[in-house]
C-alpha positions as CSV (number, residue, x, y, z in Angstrom):
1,X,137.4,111.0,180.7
2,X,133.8,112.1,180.3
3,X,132.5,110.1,176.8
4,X,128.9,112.5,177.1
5,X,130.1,115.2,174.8
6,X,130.9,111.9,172.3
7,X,128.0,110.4,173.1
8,X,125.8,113.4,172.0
9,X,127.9,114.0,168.3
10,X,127.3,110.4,167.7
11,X,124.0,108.0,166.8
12,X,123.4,105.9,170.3
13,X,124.3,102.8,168.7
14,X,127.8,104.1,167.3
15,X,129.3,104.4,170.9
16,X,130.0,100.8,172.0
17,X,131.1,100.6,176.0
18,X,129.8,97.1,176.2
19,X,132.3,95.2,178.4
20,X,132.1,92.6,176.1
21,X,132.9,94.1,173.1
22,X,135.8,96.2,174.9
23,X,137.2,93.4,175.8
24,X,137.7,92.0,172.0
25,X,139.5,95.2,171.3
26,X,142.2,94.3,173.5
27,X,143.3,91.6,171.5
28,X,144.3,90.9,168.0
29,X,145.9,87.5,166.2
30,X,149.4,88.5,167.7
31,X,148.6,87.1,171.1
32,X,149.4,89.8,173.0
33,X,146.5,91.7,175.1
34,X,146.8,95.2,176.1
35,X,146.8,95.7,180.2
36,X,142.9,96.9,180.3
37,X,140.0,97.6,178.5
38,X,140.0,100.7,175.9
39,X,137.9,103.8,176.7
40,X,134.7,103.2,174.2
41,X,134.8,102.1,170.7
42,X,133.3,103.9,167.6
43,X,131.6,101.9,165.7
44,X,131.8,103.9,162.4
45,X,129.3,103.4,159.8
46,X,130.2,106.8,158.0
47,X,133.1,108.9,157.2
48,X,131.7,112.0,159.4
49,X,131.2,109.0,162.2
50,X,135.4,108.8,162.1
51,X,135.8,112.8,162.1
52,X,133.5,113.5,164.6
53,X,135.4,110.7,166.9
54,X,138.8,112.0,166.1
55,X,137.5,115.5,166.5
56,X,136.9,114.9,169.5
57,X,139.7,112.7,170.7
58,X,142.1,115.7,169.2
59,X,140.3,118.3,171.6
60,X,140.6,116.4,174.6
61,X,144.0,114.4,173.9
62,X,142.9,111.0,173.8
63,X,145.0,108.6,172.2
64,X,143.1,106.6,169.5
65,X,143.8,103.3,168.1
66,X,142.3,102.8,164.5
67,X,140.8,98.8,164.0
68,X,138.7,96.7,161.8
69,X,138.6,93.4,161.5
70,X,141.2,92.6,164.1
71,X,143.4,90.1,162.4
72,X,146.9,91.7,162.7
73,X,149.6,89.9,163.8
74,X,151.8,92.2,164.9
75,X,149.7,93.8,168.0
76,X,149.0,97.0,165.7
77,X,145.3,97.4,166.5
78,X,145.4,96.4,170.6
79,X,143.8,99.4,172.2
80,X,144.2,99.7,176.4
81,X,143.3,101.6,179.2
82,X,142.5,105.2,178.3
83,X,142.5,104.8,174.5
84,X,139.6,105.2,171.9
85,X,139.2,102.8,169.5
86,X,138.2,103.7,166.1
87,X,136.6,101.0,164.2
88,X,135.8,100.6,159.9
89,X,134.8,97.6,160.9
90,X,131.6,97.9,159.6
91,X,132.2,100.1,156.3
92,X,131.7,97.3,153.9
93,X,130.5,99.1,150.9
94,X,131.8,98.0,147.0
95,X,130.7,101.9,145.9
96,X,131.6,101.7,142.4
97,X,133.5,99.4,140.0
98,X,134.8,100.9,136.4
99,X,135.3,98.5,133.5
100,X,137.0,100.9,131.4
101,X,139.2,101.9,134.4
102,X,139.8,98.7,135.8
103,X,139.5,100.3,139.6
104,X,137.1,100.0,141.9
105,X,136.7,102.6,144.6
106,X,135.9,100.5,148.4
107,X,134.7,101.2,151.9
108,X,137.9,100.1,154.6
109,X,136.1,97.6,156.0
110,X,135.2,95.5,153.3
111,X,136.9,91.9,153.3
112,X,139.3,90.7,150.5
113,X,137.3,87.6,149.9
114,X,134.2,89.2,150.1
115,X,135.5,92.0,147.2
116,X,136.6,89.8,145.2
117,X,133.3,87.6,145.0
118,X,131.8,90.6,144.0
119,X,134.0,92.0,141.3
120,X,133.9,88.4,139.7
121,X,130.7,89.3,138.4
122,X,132.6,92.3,136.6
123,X,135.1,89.6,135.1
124,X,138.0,91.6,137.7
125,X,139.9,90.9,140.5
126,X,142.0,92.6,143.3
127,X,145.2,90.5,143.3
128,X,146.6,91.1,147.4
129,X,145.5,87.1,148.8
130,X,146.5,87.5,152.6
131,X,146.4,84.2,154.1
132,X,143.1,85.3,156.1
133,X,141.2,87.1,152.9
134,X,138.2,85.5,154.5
135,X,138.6,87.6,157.2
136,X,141.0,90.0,156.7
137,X,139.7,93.9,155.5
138,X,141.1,95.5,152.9
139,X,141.7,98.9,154.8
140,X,143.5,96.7,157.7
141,X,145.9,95.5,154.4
142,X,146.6,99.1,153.5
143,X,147.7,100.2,157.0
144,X,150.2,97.1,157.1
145,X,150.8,97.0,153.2
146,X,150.0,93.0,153.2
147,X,151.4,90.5,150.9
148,X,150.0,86.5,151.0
149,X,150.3,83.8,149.0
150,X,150.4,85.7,145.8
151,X,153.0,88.1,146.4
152,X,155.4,85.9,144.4
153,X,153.7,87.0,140.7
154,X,151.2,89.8,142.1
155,X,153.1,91.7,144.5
156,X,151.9,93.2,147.5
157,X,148.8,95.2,148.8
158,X,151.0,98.7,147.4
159,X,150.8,97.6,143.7
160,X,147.4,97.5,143.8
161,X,146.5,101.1,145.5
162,X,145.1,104.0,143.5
163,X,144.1,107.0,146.2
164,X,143.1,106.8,149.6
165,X,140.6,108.8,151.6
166,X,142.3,109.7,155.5
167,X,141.2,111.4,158.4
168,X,143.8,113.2,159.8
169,X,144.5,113.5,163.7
170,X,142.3,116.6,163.6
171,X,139.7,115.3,161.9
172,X,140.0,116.9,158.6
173,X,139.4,115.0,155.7
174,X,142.3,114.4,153.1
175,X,142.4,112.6,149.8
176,X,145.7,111.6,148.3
177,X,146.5,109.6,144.7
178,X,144.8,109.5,141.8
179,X,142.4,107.6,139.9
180,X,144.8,108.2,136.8
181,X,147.3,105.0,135.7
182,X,150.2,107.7,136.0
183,X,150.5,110.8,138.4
184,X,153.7,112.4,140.1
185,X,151.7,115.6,141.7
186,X,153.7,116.4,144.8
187,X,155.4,114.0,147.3
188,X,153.4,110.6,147.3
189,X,151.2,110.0,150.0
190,X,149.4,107.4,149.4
191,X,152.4,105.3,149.5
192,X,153.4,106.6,152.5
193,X,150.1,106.0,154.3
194,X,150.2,102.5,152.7
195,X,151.8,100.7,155.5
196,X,152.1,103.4,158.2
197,X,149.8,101.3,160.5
198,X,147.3,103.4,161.7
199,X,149.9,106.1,162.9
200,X,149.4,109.1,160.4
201,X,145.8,108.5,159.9
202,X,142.5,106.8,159.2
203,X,141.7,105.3,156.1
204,X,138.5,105.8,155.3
205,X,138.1,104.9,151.4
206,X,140.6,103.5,149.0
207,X,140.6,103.8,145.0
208,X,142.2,100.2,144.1
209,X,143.8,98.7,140.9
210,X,142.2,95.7,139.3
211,X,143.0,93.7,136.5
212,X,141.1,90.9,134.4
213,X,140.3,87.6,135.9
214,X,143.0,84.9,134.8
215,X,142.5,83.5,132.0
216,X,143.7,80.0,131.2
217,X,144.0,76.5,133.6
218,X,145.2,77.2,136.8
219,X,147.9,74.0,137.9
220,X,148.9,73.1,141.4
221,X,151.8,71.3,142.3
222,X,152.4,70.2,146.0
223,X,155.7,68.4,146.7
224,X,157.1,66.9,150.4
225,X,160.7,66.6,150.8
226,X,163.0,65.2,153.8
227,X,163.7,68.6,155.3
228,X,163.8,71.9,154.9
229,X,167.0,72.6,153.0
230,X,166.3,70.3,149.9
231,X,162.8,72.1,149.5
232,X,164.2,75.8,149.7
233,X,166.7,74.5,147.3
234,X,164.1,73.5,145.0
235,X,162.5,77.1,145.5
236,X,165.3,78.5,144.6
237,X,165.6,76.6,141.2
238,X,162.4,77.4,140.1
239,X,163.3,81.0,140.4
240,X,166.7,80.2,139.1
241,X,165.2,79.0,136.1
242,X,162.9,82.1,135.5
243,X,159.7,80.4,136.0
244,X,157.0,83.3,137.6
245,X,154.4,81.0,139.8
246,X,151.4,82.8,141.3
247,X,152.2,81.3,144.0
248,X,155.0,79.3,145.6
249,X,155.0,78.1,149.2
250,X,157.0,76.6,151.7
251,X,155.4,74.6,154.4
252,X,158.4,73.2,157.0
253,X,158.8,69.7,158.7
254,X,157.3,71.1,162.7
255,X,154.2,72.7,160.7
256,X,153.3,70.2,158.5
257,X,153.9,67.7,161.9
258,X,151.3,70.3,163.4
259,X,149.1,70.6,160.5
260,X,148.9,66.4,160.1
261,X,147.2,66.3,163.8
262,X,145.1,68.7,163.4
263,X,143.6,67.5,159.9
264,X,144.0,64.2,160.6
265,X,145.8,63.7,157.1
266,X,149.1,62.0,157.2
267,X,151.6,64.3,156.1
268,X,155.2,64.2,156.8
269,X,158.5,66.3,155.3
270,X,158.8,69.6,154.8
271,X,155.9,70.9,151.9
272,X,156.2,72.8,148.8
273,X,153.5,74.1,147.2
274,X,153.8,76.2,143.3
275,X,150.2,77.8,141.6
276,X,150.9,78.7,138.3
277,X,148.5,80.3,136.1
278,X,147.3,82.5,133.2
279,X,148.2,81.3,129.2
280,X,151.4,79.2,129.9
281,X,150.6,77.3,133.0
282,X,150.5,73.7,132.3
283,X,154.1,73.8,130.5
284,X,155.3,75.6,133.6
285,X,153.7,73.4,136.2
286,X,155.3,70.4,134.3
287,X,158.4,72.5,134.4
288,X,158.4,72.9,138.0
289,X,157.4,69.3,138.6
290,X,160.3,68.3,137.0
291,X,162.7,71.1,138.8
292,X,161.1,69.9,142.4
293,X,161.2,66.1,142.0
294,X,165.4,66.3,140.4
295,X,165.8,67.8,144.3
296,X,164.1,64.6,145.8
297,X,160.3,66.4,145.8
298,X,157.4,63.6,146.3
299,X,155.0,65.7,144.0
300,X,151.9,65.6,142.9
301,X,150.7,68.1,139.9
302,X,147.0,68.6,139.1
303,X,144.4,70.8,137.5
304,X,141.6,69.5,139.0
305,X,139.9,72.2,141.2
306,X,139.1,70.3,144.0
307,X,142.5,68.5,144.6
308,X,144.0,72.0,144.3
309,X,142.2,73.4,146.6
310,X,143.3,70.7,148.8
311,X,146.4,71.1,148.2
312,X,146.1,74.9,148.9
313,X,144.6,74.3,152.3
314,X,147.6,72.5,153.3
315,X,148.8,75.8,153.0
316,X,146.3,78.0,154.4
317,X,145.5,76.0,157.7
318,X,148.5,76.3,159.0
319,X,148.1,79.0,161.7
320,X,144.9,77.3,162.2
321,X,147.0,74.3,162.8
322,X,149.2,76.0,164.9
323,X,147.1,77.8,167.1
324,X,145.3,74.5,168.4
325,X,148.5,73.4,170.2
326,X,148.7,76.6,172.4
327,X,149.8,80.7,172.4
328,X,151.1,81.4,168.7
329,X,153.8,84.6,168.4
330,X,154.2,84.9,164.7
331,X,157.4,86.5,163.3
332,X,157.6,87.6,159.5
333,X,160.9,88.2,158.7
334,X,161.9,88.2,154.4
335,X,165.5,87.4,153.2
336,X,166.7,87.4,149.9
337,X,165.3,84.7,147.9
338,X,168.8,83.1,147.6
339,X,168.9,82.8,151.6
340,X,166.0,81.3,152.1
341,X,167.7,77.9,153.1
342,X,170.1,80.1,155.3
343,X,167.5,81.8,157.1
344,X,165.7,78.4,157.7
345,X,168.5,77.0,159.3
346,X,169.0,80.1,161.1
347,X,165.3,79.3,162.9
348,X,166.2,76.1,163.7
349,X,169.4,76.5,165.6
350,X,168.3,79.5,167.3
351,X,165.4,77.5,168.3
352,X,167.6,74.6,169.4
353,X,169.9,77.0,171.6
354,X,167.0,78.1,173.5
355,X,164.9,75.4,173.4
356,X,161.4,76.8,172.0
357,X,159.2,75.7,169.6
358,X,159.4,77.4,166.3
359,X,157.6,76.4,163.4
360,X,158.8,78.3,160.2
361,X,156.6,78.5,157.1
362,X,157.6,80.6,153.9
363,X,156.8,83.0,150.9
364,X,159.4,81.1,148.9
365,X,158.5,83.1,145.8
366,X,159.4,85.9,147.4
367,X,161.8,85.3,150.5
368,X,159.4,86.1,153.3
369,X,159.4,83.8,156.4
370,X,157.4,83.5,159.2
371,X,158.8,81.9,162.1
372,X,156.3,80.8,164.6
373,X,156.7,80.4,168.2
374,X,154.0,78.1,169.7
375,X,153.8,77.6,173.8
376,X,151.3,77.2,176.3
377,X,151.8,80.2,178.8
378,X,153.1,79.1,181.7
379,X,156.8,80.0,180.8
380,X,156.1,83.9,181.8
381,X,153.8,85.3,184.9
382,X,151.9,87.1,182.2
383,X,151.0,84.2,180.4
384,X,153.1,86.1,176.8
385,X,156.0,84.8,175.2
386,X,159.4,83.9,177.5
387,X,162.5,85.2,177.7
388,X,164.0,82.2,176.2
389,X,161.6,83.2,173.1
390,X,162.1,86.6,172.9
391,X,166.2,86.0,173.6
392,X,165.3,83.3,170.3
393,X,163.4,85.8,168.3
394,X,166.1,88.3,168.5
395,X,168.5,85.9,167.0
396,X,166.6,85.4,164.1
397,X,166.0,88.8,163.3
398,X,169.4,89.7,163.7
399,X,170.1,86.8,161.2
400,X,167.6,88.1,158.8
401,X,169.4,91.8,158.8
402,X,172.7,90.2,158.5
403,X,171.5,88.5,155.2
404,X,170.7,91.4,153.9
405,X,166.8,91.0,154.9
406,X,164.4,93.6,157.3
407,X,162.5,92.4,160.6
408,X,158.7,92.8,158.9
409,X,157.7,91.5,155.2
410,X,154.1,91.7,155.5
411,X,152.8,92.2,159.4
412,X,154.2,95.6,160.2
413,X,156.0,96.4,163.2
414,X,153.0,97.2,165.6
415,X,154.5,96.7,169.3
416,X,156.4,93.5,168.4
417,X,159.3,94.8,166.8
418,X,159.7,98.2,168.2
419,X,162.8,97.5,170.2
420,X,164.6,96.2,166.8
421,X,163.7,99.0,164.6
422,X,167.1,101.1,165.3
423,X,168.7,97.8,164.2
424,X,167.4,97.8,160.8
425,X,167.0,102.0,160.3
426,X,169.6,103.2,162.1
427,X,169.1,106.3,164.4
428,X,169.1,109.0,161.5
429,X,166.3,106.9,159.6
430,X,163.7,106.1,162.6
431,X,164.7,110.2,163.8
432,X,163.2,111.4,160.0
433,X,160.6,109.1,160.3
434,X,159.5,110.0,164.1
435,X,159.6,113.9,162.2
436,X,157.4,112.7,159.4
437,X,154.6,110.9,162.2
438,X,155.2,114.3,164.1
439,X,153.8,116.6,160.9
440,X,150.6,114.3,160.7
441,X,149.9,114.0,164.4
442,X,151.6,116.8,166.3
443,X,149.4,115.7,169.3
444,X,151.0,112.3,169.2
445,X,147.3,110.1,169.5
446,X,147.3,108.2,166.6
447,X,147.8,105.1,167.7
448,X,151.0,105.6,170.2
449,X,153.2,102.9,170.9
450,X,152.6,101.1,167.6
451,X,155.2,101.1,164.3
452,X,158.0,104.0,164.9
């Protein structure tokens, strides 16, 4: 495919076919790697960058793959041979911030750490806290609707969504929502882009919800316990007792084995960690000090800053953790928040059966698991995941429908989980949904392969 009639809509620099930087886009934090480099990427730095791009890919019939900052964990922004790739990676702008409103209207590829730094300054905040906010863009959270560590009080990223600015497979321009606090014009959009992963459209610009900073102490309380089982049990009695944390964790035994050698902090057990914050939170951090230590918790409860945070990155290094002791395949399955013992013992003896590594860490506020197979590559040809891993994963996801759970909390279904979607939708479901991608990319380029 001849790039020259791309080339000439486009500023030089915008058109990237550095080998180098082709072959980044082959890869995301999934593990998987597409078969060969993409076509070219875009480098937008403007929306009229993005529609000339797709324009053009529409005319010719080139399959595009929208990307950013390339942290997805579900292989949803790998682009291969013959594909464009689309990236917002460097559409960064804050473009306006409204006290009065409390929104904030955002260029995709501005990070979630790097937003909130500066709305501090404005006394706001934009609650989605992926795991990787340091890295992570906020348009990349709107195609795969992240949630994070602050899911369990905050909710995820489709709370927190306004209106959203797309670019259609044609090119055209479209801008769905409102900037209003209510609004029921028409069928919703925005919702529906808000997750679609890249597969109806391009977000270019996004409206967001804010609200105040927190005001009040902000108490941590980290707790090991023997296994597993006594710690989700603990979980489940802080809910049980109506206690809202901002954040409660669950860190299991392999992981926090993991995470010990590559800190070099002696940890041992399986970890709970509970945030809680706002007016209220030192009576409910005692609270939940006293529900995890009466199920055998070793805890420690603190609201000095630096020990929390400490406490927090016990939390937040675990991929990190993971990843240096070989090929990570992360699973995000969610359960009820009463099965979230069941669904960890679920992991374990699937992994037992068929002998893999599986590390399991948890939303506990919330019910969202993510299993984590960790192996070094030699068990396939292709260096990917086994068939001793895959035949493990599909247990576990099987287990999570049966409980009444779905295959993806947070992640999306990029090409991980296509083969289990008819599991969880049924065939009438994934045939609607299949119509609905049809009306928004009749062509079928928007990212094929990915989601539905």
């Amino acid at each position: 495919m001849s790039l020259e009639a791309l080339r000439a809509a486009l500023p030089a620099h915008v058109l990237v076919t550095d080998p180098a930087a082709l072959e980044v886009a082959r890869a995301d934090k999934s593990g998987h790697r597409s078969q060969g480099p993409p076509l070219a990427i875009v480098a937008a730095e403007t929306v009229e960058h993005v529609q000339l791009a797709m324009h053009w890919a529409s005319q010719h019939g080139v399959p595009v793959v929208p990307r950013a900052a390339g942290t997805g964990l579900a292989g949803g922004a790998i682009a291969g041979d013959g594909e464009l790739v689309i990236s917002t990676d460097a559409m960064r702008e804050l473009r306006h911030v409204s006290l009065v409103d409390q929104s904030c209207v955002v260029e995709p590829g501005i990070r979630n750490a790097e937003l909130n730094d500066l709305l501090a300054a404005h006394g706001l905040w934009w609650p989605p806290d992926p795991a990787s906010r340091a890295i992570s863009s906020v348009g990349g959270n709107i195609a795969t609707n992240a949630g994070g560590l602050l899911c369990a009080k905050y909710g995820v990223t489709r709370e927190w969504v306004l209106a959203l600015d797309v670019v259609l497979a044609d090119g055209s321009l479209i801008s769905t929502g409102h900037r209003t606090v209510k609004g029921v014009t028409g069928l919703d959009l925005t919702a529906l882009m808000i997750g679609s992963e890249g597969t109806l459209g391009i977000i270019v610009g996004a409206t967001l919800k804010l609200r105040p900073l927190v005001e009040g102490g902000i108490w941590t309380v980290g707790a090991f316990f023997d296994d597993e089982a006594l710690a989700a049990a603990a979980c489940t009695a802080v809910t049980a007792a109506r206690i809202r944390p901002a954040i409660m964790e669950l860190v299991g035994r392999d992981a926090v084995s993991m995470l010990a050698a590559y800190t070099g902090q002696p940890m041992e057990g399986a970890f709970v960690l509970v945030q809680t914050d706002d007016l209220g939170a030192e009576a409910s951090s005692e609270l939940v000090a006293q529900i995890l230590a009466a199920h055998g918790g070793r805890v420690e409860r603190t609201d000095d800053m630096t020990r929390s945070d400490a406490l927090v990155q016990v939390r937040r290094q675990v991929h990190f953790a993971l990843e240096s002791f070989g090929t990570v395949l992360v699973e995000d399955v969610s359960v009820p928040r009463s099965r979230l013992a069941d669904m960890f013992r679920a992991c374990d003896e699937a992994a037992a059966r068929h002998g893999v590594r599986l590390a399991t860490t948890a939303h506990a506020g919330d019910g969202n698991l993510h299993p984590t197979f960790v192996f070094d590559g030699t068990e396939s040809a292709d260096g990917g995941p086994s068939e001793a891993i895959w035949a493990c994963a599909n247990e576990v996801f099987e287990a999570a429908i049966a409980m009444g759970g779905t295959l993806t909390g947070e992640h999306g279904v990029g090409i991980l989980k296509r083969r289990w979607l008819v599991d969880e939708l049924g065939e009438r479901q994934l045939m609607l949904q299949r119509a609905v991608k049809s009306a928004f990319d009749p062509d079928g380029i928007l990212n094929p392969g990915k989601a539905i």
